[in-house]
N, C-alpha and C positions, 0 to 999 in steps of 0.2 A: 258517528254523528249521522241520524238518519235524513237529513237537509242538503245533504251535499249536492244534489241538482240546484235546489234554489239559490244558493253561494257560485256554482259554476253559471247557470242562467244569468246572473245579477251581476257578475265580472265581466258576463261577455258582451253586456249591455253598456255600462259605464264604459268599455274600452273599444266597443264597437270591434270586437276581432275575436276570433274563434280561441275560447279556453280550454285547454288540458286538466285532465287530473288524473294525477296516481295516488301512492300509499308509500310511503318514504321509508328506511329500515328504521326509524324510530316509532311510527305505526301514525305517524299524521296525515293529515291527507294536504295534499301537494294542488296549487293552481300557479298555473302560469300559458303563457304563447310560443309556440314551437318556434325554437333558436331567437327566442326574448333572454333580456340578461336579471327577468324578476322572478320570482316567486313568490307566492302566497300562501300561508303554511298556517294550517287549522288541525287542531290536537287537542289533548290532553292537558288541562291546565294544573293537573295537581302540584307539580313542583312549581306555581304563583299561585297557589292557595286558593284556586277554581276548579269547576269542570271542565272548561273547556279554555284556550289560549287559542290567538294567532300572534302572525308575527309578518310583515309586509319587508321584503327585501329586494334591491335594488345593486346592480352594479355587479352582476355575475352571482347573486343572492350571498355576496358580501356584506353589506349593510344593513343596519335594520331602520328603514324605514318610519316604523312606528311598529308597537306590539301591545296586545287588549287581552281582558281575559273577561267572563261570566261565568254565572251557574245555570243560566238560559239557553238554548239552541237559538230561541229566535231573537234575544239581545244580541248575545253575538254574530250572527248572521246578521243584524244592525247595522253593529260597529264597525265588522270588515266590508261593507258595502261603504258606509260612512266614509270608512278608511281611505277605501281603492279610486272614492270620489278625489278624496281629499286629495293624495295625491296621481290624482290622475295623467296629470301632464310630464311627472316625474318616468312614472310607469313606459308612458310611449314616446319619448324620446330615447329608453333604451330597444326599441320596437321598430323603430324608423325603418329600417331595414325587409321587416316582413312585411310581405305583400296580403294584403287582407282581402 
């Protein structure tokens, strides 16, 4: 996904705290807050019958949250900002702890 700045800019704006990203061993790419208990996981949607998928996890990226898919870079790049609004308050209560 060649967007990946604007999806890490846009998470760190909604959470007001410095976001990470990696490449996870299933080839997605990984947001979250250093020693937060979320993650934010943007991939490959072919197995839900898209281009692209995420999936917003909470509680040690045990749960899911909520999970979107498209065939657009900048729908979904929409929807997980949408998303990370939505639940935003969910996201920084497992965050309380890091100092921003």
């Amino acid at each position: 996904m060649k967007e990946i700045l604007k999806v890490q800019k846009g998470i760190e704006n909604i959470l007001g705290a410095e976001v990470h990203y990696d490449i996870n061993a299933g080839g997605a790419s990984e947001f979250y807050i250093e020693d937060a208990e979320f993650t934010i996981g943007v991939g490959d949607g072919s197995e839900h019958g898209a281009k692209y998928s995420f999936d917003i996890y909470d509680d040690g990226a045990v749960n899911t949250l909520t999970s979107g898919k498209s065939n657009d870079e900048k729908d979904l790049i929409k929807k997980v900002l949408s998303a990370t609004k939505k639940y935003k308050k969910q996201l920084l209560i497992q965050t309380e702890s890091v100092s921003k």
